[in-house]
Every structure is written in C-alpha cells, then in structure tokens.
N, C-alpha and C positions, 0 to 999 in steps of 0.2 A: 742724527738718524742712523741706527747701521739696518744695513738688509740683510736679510740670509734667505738661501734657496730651501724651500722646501720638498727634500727629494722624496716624499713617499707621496704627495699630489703632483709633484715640478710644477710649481707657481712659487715667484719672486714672494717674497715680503718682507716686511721691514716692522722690527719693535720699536716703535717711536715715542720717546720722551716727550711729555705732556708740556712741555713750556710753548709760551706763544709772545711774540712782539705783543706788543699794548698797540692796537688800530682802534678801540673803539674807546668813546668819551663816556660822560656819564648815562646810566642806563634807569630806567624803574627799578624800584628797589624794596623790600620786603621791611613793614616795622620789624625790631628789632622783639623779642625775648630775652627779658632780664633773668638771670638768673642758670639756674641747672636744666636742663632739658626732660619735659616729667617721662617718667617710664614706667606707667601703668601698660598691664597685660595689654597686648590687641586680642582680637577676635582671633580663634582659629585660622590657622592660615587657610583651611579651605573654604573659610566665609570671608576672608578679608575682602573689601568694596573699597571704592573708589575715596569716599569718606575717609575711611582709616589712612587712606596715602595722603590726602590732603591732609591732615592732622597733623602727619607726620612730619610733611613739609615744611608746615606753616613754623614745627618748634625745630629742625633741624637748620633750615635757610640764615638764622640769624646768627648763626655760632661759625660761621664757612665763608672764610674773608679770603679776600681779593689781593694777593704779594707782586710787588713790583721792584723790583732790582735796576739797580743803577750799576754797570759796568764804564770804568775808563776807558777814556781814549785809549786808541791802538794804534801806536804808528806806525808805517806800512815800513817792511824793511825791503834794505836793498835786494833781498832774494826774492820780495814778492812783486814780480815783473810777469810780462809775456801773459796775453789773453786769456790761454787757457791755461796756464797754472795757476794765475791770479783768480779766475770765476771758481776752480776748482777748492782753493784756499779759502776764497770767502765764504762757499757754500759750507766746508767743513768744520768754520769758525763759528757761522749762523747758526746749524744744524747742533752745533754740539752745547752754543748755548739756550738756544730759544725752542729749536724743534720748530721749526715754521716756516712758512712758505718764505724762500729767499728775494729779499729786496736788493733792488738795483744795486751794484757794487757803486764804490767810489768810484769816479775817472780821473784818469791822471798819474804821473808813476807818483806825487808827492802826496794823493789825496790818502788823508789818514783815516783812521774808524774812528769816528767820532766817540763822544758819549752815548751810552746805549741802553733802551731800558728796554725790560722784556717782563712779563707776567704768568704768573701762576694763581694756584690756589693756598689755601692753609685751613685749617679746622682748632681751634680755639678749644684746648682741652681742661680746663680750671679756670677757677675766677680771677688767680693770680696775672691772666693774661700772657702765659704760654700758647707757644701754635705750633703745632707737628705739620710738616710739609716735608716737600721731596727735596732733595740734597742739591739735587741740580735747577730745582727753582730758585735757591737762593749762593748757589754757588761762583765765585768771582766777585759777590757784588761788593761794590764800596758803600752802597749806602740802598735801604731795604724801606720796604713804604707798604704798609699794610691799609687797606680802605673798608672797612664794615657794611654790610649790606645798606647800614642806615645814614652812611655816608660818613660815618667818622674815618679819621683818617693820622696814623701814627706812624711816628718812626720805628722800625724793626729795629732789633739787635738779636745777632746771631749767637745764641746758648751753646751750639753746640752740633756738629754732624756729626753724618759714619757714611762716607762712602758707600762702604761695604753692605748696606742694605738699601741706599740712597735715601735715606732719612736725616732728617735737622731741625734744631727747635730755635724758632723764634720769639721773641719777647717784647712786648710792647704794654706801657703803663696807664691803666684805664681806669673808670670806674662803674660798676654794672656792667660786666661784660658778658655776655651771653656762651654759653661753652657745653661740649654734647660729653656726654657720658662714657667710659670705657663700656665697650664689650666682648663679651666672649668670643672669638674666631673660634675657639674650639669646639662649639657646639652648633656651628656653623651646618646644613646639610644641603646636598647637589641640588636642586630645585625651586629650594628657600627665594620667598621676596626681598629683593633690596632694592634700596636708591644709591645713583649717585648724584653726589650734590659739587659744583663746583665755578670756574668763570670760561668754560669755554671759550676761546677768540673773543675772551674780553667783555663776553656776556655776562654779567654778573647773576651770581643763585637762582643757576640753571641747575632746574633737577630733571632728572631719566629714569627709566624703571626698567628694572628685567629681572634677573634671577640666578643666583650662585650656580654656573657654567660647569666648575669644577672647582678640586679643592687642593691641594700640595703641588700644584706646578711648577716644576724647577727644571735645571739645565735650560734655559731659557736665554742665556748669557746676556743679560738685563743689568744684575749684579752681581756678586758675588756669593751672599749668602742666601738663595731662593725656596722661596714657600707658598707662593701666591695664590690667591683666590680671583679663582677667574670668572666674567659676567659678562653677560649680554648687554646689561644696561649703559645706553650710549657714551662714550666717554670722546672726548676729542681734546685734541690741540688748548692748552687752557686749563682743563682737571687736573693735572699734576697739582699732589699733594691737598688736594680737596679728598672730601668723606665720600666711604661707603659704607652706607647706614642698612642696620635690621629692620623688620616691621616694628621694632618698639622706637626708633630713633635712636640706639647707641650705635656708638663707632666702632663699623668693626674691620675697617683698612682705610686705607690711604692709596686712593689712584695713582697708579704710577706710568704706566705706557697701554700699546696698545700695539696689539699683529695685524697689520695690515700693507695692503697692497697700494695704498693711494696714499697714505699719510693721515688718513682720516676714520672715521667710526666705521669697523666693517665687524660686527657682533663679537669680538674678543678683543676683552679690555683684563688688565690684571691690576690689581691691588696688594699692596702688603701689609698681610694681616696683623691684628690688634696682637694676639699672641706673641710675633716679632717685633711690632712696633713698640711696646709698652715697657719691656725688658731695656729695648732701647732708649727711650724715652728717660726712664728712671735712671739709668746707668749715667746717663751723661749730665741730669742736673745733680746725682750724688756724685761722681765723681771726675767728671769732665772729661770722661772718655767712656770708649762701648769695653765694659769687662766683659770677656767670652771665656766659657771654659775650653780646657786645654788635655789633650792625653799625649803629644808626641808622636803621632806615628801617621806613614802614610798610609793611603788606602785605594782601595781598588774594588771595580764592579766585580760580580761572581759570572760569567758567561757558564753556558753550558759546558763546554769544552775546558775550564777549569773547576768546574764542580764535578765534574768525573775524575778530572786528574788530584782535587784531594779529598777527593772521597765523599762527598756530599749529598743527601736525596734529592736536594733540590738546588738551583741556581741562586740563593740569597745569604744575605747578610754582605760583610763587606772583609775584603782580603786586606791583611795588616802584610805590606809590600816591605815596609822600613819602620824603622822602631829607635827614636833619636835618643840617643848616649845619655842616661839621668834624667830622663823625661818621666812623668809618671806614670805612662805606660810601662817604661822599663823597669822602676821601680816597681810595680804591679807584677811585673813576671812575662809582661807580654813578648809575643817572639815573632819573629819574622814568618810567614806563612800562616799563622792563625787566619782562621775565617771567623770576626768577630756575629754572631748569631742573635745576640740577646744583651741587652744593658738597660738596668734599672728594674728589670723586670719584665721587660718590652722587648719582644722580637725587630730585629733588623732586619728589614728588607733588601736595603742598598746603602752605599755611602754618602748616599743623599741624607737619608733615614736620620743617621747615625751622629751626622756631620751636625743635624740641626738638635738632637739631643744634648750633645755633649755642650752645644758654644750655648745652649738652657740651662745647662747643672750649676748654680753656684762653686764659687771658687774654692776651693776646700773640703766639698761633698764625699764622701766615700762613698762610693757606687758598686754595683757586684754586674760582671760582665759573664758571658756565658761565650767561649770561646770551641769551636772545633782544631782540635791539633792530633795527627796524623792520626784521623780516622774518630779522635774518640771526645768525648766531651768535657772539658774541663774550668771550674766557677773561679773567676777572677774577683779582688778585690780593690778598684782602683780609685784612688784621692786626686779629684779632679784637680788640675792648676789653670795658672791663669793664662792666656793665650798672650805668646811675646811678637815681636816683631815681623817684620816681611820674611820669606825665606828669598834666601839669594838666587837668582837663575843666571846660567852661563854658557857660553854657547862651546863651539867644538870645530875642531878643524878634521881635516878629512884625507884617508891616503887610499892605496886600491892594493890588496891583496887578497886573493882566492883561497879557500881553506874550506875543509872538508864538509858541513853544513850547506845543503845545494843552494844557489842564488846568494851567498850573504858573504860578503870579504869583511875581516879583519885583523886585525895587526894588535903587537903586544901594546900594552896601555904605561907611556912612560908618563915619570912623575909630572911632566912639563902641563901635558895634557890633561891629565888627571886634574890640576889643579884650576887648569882652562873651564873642567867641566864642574868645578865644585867640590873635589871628591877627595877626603884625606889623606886618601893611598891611592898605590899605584895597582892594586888586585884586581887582576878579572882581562876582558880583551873589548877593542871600541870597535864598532860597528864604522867601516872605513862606504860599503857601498853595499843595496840591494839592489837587486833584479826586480823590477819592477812587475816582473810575470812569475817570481818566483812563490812560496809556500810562505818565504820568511816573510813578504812585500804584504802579503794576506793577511799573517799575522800583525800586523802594523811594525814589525821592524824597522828601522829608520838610520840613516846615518849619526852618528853620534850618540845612541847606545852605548851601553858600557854590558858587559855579560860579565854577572858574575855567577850564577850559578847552571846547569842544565842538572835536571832531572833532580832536584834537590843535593845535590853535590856540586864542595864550591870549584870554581875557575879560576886561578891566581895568574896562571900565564897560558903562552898559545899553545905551549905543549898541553895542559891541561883541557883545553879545546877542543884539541883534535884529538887523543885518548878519547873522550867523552862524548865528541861526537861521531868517531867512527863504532865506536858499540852502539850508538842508536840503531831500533828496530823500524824494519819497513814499513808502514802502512799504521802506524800508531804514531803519536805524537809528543814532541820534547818537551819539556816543561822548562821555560828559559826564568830566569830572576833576572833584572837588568835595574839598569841605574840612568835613568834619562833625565836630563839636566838637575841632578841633585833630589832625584826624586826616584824610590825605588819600586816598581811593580811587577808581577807575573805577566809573561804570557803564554802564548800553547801555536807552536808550530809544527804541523801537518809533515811527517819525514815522508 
C-alpha cells in the first residue's frame, strides 16, 4: 500500500493495489458464454435501463476469471527480530504483495512465512486462452491458478509483464473459452456508463456501476508509465486486473488501484486503458518484451516563470532539459532549451503528453516535431528509436561554501565527484548547501545539483559563477540549467 498526503484537501490517502489474500471458498457462480462477447449497438446512452446492464453482464461475467498465486516460503532472516520491526516488515511484505488487510504475523524469532497464496482478477482476451491482469497479481508467484466463473480451473503460465505499466499476460489451455472483446479507450467520454467486473475479497463476478470519473490521470506514482481512466464504479481489494467494460461489453481497461483513505472503495478507482494495454499486450506476445519508442532527451514542465524566461504565450509543451550524445533526438537537430510544442501533428501540453506519444510511435517512424527555440518557431524531423535500458542514478557528497548567489554554497565540481554524480565531465559548480528560507530553496535548488549554465551561458568553473552571478539584476530572475543526478533541467530563481 503507499499513502500520500494530499496537500490541497490535507487528508491522508493511500493508492492501493487491488490484490487480496483468498479468505473466501467457493461462491455462486454465473454459466458460462462460449465464445466472443456479441457487441451489438446499446440504446442511447440516455435511454440505457436497467435491462441493457443486465445483458451486459450476463455476456461479460463469464470472460473475467479468478488468479491465484502461489508465493514460496520465506524464511525469516536474522535481521528480522524485535516486535516492532518485525510487525513493520511483515506489514510491508503483506502490503506489497497482497494489498490486504494484514494477518497475524508468525511468532517466534524461527517462525518462517510460509507458502502463500493471495488473489486477483484477470479478463480473458481471445479464444487462444490469453488473460491480461495486473503485474502485481501475478508477480513473485511460483505457481499461478486461474478458476472460471463456471468453476473450471487451470494452471497459469506467465507470457509475459511490464512493470512499467503493471500489466501481464497469463496463459492457460482450454476449450470454448469465453473472452470480451478490445475496445476503444480513446473514444472513451467524462460521464459515459461503465462496469466493473472482478473477485473482490474473493467474491467471484462481482459487477458495479458508475461512470468514466475522468480521463488521462497521471502523476499518480502508481506506475511508471500513467494514463488512467478514472470511475466511480466500486472497485475494492480483489479487482486487480479484472475488466472495465463499455455499455456495449468491450474492454476498455483493466482495474488497477484505488485512492482512498481506509483501504477500501471510497468513489475513485483507476483503470489502465485499453489504448496502453493493447500496445502492451501485442508487444510482449510478438516479442517478449514492451518495445517503446525512444527520442533521447530529458524533459521538463513549462511553469510560468519559465515560459516568460523563453519566451512563450503560454506555459505548455514540454522543456528538452538534456539531449543524449547520438540519440535521435540529437540526430533530428534537437538542442537543449527547446520547448518541444507540437509532435505528429498534435500540440503538447506537458511531458506527460508527450512522454505517452512518443513510447506509442513505432520504432522507426519519422515524425515531424514543432519546437520553440529562442523565441521563434522551428519544424523538426525526427525517426523514432527504440527505448534502451535503465538510466543510471547517483548520489552526491556534500561540502559548505558561500558564493555570491544569496542562500546557495558551492564549490568547483572535481572529476571525483562528477563521476559520483554520473556526469562525464567535470564542467559547471555542485550545489554544496541551501538555505532553507532562501529564493534558491523556493526554487527547488537542492544539494547535489550540478550548475551548469545561468542565464543561458555556460558555467565551466567557480570563477565562471561568480562573474555571472554578480551581473545578475535585482528583482528579475536567473535562469539556472543544472544537472540533478544525471538528469538535466531548467529552473528560475527569484534574485
């Protein structure tokens, strides 16, 4: 489970992953539907009646099966001792597999974590007997047990995850499997009726009703790559990786957590839509990993305070901070300080936007970017690649020297450190301490910065620093380029 404070209400809440212990035995259960799920027109949605959801049900329930994971034993190590680091440790082992109200710990320093089974959903996407679920329903397990509304019951085998959007395809060998249809997310609207369909706490093909909440939800720190469509319709403990279906019965997400204060359904639930699951989907049974396109560069919000500083009418699109050595962004011509505005033909909003554009573009696409650079408008032509490994992060050690910039000490940047922090050279000066009350603190300034540029001219040493920062003017603001653990971004501090 993590929580985060919500500081514009200040009320606690927690996105909690939808896995649940198995507590309940076998439950009533829905015949089964052979075959594809039909998708004739509904009525208008503003006639739809109680009828049409029944209908909907009745063909969606049997395609929306029941995953149960087998985790090994865990034996307890010597560092997991003492009352309360031990209740602490197991609540974070529980939490992080199950999402579920925590069971009595072992007693005893020798008592080990047994065998463990814990349950989810899944939704059954082709007759081949493929099933799309959440990443963390089936992750860890040694051994995966899929059970059908109608009581059949197979072994899983794991196809294939991605972390990164917490999606995974399981596989089990049937005959007559029942399985719902793709749908569009993208024609998705705020209002729209949906179900969702899943095992709650074990309840099997439980459905709930409510209505698309919202739509592109991200920054959520859920996952990594976020898009979510958000709903009212109850979701709890158990729905992970279970359907969220249209008024026609197609799939058009996959439950994944929920915002709440108790752990349990408090009217926002989110889903990740068919438009990112599908991509996903196909990528991992063609080639057994998620292909995402690729440009090379970092990015950064637009704030106001830097869309005056490069010129912009408005705060959007997304600030190219860093731009990697033979990347295809570099190849393309892109430069550091661009505000990328427009790609594909499509205005960028944010680097949200932009982020889930580009990891959509096939690998090898040329694409045509609309960039602002120093003031003025200029059309890129960029060949997407394919997105490589982790980038590295590193941390940074820290000394105290005062230097002409008010609130902010630091010192020249030798090769030692530079290397500490990821960085191929030793150019520019490290962020040793801020003042906490100071302009720099405001702007997020932070220890272990790297400054390499002010005012769009670069910083190689401290003499370069203090030159540059003693000609700053009063009451206008610096334009700093920095380098925070291998990652380059603007900011704007208040002189």
């Amino acid at each position: 489970m993590r929580e985060f404070t919500n500081r514009q209400s200040g009320f606690l809440a927690a996105l909690v992953f939808l896995g649940v212990a198995a507590l309940i035995g076998t439950q009533t259960t829905i015949p089964p539907a052979v075959g594809s799920v039909a998708t004739t027109e509904p009525a208008p949605m503003e006639r739809l009646t109680i009828s049409d959801f029944t209908e909907v049900a009745k063909k969606v329930t049997p395609a929306v099966v029941n995953i149960t994971r087998r985790v090994e034993a865990m034996p307890m190590s010597k560092e997991f001792r003492g009352p309360s680091r031990d209740r602490r440790q197991w609540e974070e082992w529980m939490e992080k597999f199950f999402g579920a109200p925590i069971p009595p710990m072992p007693r005893g320093p020798e008592a080990p974590f047994g065998p463990m089974e814990g349950a989810g959903s899944g939704v059954i996407v082709s007759s081949e007997g493929y099933i799309l679920t959440n990443n963390h329903v089936v992750e860890g397990a040694t051994e995966v047990t899929v059970t059908l509304p109608d009581e059949r019951e197979f072994t899983g085998k794991v196809m294939g995850t991605d972390p990164k959007t917490d999606l995974a395809i399981v596989k089990i060998e049937g005959k007559e499997l029942p399985y719902l249809p793709w749908g569009d997310s993208a024609k998705l609207q705020v209002g729209e009726p949906v179900l969702a369909v899943g095992n709650p706490f074990g309840l099997t093909s439980t459905v709930t009703q409510g209505i698309v909440s919202a739509l592109g939800r991200g920054r959520m720190g859920i996952t990594e790559y976020e898009d979510f469509i958000q709903t009212d319709a109850a979701i709890n403990p158990g729905n992970s990786g279970g359907a969220l279906v249209n008024s026609k019965g197609e799939l058009i997400g996959i439950n994944t957590a929920i915002f709440s204060r108790t752990g349990g359904y408090q009217g926002i639930g989110f889903a990740v839509p068919t438009s990112m699951a599908k991509p996903v989907f196909d990528s991992l049974l063609k080639t057994g990993k998620v292909v995402r396109g690729y440009l090379g560069i970092g990015i950064q919000d637009v704030t106001q305070d830097l869309a005056d500083a490069f010129e912009l009418e408005e705060p959007n699109g997304a600030i190219v901070g860093d731009v990697k050595a033979g990347s295809p962004a570099d190849q393309a011509g892109l430069k550091r300080g661009d505000v990328i505005v427009g790609y594909n033909g499509k205005p960028v909003e944010d680097p949200r936007a932009l982020q889930r554009m580009v990891t959509r573009t096939p690998v090898g696409t040329e694409t045509a970017m609309t960039v602002i650079r120093d003031g003025k408008k200029v059309e890129l032509a960029v060949t997407v690649g394919e997105q490589p490994g982790e980038v590295r992060i590193a941390h940074s050690e820290h000394d105290q020297k005062d230097h002409a910039l008010t609130g902010l000490a630091v010192k020249d940047l030798d090769l030692k450190t530079a290397r500490e922090l990821g960085l191929e050279d030793a150019k520019g000066v490290v962020v040793t301490g801020v003042d906490p009350a100071s302009e720099a603190a405001r702007a997020g300034l932070m220890a272990g910065d790297v400054i390499r540029e002010i005012n769009r001219k670069p910083v190689q040493s401290l003499r370069d620093f203090e030159q540059l920062a003693s000609s700053l003017s009063e009451k206008k603001r610096a334009l700093l380029l920095i380098n925070r653990r291998g990652a380059s971004l603007f900011v704007t501090v208040k002189i």
